[in-house]
N, C-alpha and C positions, 0 to 999 in steps of 0.2 A: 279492350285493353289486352293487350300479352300479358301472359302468366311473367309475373316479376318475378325475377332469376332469384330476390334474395328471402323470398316469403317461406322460404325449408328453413328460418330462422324462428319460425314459428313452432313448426314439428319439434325441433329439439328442445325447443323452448318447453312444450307441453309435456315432453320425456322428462325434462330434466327439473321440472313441477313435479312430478310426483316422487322424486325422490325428496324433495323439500316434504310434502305431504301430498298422500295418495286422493286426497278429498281434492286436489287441484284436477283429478281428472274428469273431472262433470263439465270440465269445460269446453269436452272434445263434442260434448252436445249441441253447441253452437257451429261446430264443423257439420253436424250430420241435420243441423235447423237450415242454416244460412242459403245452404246450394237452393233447397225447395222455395225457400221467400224469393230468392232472385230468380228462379227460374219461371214461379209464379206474378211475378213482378212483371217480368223482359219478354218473355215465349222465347226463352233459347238458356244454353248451357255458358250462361256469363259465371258460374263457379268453377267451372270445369275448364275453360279458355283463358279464364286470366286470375284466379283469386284462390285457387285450391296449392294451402300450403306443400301438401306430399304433392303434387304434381309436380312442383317448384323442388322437393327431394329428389325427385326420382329423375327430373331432368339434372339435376346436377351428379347424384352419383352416375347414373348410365354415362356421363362423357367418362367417367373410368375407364369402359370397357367398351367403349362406342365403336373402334376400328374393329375388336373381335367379335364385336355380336351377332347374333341370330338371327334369322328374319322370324319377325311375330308369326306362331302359329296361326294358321287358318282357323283351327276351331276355337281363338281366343278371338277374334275379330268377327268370323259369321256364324259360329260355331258355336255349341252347347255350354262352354265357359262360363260365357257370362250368368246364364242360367243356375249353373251348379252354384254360380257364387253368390247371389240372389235369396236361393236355398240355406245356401251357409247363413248365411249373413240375419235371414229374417229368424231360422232356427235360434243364432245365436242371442237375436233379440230376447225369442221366447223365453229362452235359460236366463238370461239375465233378470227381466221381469219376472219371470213364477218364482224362481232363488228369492229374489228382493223381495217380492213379497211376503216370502215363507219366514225369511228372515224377521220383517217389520211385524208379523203375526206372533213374531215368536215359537217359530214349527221347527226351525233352524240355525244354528250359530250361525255368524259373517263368516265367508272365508276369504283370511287375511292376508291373503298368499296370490303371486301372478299365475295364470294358466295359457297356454300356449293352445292352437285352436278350440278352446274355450272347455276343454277335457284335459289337456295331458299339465300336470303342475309343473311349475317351475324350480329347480331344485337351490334356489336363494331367497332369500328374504329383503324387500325395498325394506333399506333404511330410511326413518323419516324424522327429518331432521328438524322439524316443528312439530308439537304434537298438541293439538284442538283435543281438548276436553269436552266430556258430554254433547259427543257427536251418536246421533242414535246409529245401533250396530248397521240396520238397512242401507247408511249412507255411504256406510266404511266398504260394506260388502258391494253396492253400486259401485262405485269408486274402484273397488280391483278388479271388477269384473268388465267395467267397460275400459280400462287400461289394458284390461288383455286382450280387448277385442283390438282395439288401437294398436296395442302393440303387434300381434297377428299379423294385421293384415299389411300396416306397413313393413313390417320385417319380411311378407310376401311378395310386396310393390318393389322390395329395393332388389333381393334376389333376381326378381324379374327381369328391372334394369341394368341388372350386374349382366343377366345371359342374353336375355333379346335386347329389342329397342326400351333407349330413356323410360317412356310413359307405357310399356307393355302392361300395368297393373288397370291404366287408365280404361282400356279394353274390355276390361269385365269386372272393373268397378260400380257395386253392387248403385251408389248415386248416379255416376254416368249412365248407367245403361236405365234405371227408371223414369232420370231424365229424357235420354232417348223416345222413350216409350213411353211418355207426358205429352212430348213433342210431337209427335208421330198421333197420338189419339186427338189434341186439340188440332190438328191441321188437318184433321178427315173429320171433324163436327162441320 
């Protein structure tokens, strides 16, 4: 299947959930489940070729800027890139997890605020325009914290597409490239 042109209807759909309420963002878990079942499923990157909502963003915003773009850097395609974002990506897990925990343990307040790569705070407050009662604090603080990573990294993807090519986040998207290198170890067993 081709990536459907209208599945970036999903991304803003999940953006525009957590202004409703920030606990709508545990759903972007199913984005970072779904790729590894099918790819465990298929022996190929059927998340990444046809089902990955931001892929579906990113090729729409890039035709913005498609005539003036960039050509993908080399070292985003063979190049240490994808690595560094790998790093990001699993560090950013680790902060999420030990916070949430410290949190659930009660070591640490939630913090109820968005963060921009997963350190620098955001200087607004998500309005939430439902508000869930007797939600324990660990969930509230999962919940912004993995909105920020979401939001991060897409807000990296789209930049990307705005300067190089559409899908330049695609490159050294921390799921593509592990699929990659799923695919790449099961074909030399």
């Amino acid at each position: 299947m081709k990536n459907n042109q209208f599945l970036f209807l999903l991304v803003l759909t999940y953006f525009a959930l957590g202004f409703v309420n920030i606990h709508f963002a545990i759903l972007g878990l199913v984005c970072m489940m779904l790729p590894f079942i099918l790819l465990f499923r298929n022996r190929k990157k059927t998340w990444c070729q046809g089902y990955c909502p931001r892929a579906s963003l990113l090729s729409t915003t890039g035709k913005l800027t498609s005539k003036f773009s960039l050509k993908t850097p080399a070292f985003f395609i063979k190049g240490k890139m994808k690595w560094i974002m790998i790093i990001y990506f699993g560090i950013s897990l680790i902060f999420i997890t030990m916070s949430t925990i410290r949190v659930g343990l009660g070591f640490s307040p939630a913090l109820e605020y968005l963060r921009f790569l997963i350190v620098i705070p955001l200087p607004f407050e998500m309005p939430q325009l439902i508000i869930f009662e007797r939600l324990p604090a660990w969930l509230t603080h999962l919940s912004y914290r993995f909105y920020s990573m979401m939001l991060t990294t897409t807000f990296i993807g789209v930049i990307l597409s705005l300067v190089y090519k559409p899908r330049t986040w695609c490159t050294i998207c921390p799921i593509s490239t592990i699929s990659s290198e799923y695919i790449k170890y099961t074909r030399d067993l």
